[in-house]
C-alpha positions as CSV (number, residue, x, y, z in Angstrom):
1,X,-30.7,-7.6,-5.7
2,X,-29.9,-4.4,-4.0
3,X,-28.4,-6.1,-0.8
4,X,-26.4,-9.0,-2.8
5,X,-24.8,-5.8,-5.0
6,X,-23.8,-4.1,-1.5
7,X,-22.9,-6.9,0.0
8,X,-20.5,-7.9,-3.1
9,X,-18.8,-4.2,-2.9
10,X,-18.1,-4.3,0.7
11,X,-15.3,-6.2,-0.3
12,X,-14.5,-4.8,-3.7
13,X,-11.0,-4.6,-2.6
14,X,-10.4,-8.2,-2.0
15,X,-12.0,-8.7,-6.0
16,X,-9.4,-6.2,-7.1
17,X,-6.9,-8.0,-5.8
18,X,-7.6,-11.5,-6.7
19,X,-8.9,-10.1,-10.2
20,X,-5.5,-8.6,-10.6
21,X,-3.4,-10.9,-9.3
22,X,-4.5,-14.7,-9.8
23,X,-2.2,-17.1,-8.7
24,X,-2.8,-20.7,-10.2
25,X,-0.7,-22.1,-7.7
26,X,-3.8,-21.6,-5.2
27,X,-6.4,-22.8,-7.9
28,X,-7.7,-25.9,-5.7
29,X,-8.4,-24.0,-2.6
30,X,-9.8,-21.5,-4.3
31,X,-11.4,-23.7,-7.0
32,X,-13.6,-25.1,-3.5
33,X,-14.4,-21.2,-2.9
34,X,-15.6,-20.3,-6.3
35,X,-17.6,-23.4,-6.6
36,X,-19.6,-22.6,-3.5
37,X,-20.3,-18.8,-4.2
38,X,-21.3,-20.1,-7.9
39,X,-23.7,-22.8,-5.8
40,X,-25.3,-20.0,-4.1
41,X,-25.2,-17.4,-6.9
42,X,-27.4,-19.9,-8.7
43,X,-29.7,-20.4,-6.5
44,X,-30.5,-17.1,-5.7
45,X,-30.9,-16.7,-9.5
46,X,-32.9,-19.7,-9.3
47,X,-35.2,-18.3,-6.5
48,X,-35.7,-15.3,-8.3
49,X,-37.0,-17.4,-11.6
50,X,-39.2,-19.2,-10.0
51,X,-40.8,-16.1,-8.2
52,X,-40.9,-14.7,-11.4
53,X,-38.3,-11.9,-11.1
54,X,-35.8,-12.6,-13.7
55,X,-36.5,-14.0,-17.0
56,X,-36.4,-17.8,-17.3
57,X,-35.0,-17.9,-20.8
58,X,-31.8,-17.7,-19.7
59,X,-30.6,-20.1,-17.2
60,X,-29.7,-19.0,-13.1
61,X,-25.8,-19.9,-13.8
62,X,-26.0,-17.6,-16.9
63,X,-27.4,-14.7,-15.0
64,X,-24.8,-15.1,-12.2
65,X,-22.2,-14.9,-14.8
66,X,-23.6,-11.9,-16.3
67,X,-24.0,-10.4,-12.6
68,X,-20.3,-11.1,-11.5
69,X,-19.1,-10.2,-14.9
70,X,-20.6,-6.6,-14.6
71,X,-19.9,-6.6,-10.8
72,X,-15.9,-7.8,-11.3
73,X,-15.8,-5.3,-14.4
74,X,-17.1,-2.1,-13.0
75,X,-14.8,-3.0,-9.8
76,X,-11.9,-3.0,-11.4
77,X,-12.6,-0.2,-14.1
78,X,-12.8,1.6,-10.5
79,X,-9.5,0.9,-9.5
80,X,-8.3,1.7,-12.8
81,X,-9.9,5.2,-12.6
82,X,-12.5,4.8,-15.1
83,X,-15.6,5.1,-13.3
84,X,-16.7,6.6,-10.3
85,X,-16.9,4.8,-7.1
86,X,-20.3,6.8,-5.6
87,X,-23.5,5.3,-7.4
88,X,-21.4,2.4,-8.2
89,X,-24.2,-0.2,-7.0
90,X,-26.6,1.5,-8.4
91,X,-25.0,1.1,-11.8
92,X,-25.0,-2.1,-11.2
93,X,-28.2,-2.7,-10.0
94,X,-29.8,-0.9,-12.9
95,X,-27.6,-1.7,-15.6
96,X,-28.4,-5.6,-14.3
97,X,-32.0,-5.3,-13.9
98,X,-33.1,-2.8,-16.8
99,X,-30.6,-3.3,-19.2
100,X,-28.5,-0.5,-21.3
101,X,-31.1,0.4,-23.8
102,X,-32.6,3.6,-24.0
103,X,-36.1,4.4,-22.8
């Protein structure tokens, strides 16, 4: 989890960017790119289900919504100066895995 988050952030700038400013004129092309990261996003989520890492009453494609949902999210509140960029991934990472409830 902790390199796929890194990995994600390395290009944070390129997810501000298309987050910001879509263009539906590009939708096939990108539609081709989107569906492959999703393809892969599942089955890592998959992977980790069947190892028994993440919970299996929620399906893979639902966790990688969730996980590019918070990770597109927190990106952009970023840019928009509403949270930190340091500990960023670990925000993630934690938020993802454990959850906002309180000890």
């Amino acid at each position: 989890m902790h390199k796929l988050i890194a990995n994600h952030l390395q290009y944070r700038e390129l997810a501000a960017f298309l987050t910001n400013f879509w263009n539906d004129a590009s939708r096939e092309l990108s539609d081709l790119v989107v569906d492959e990261w999703d393809r892969k996003l599942d089955a890592f989520f998959l992977r980790g289900q069947q190892a028994g890492v993440f919970r299996i009453d929620v399906t893979a494609a639902t966790l990688s919504e969730l996980f590019i949902s918070v990770l597109i999210g927190l990106v952009d509140a970023e840019r928009r100066g509403r949270v930190a960029r340091a500990g960023l991934a670990g925000v993630v990472e934690s938020t993802f895995l454990r959850g906002v409830a309180a000890r």
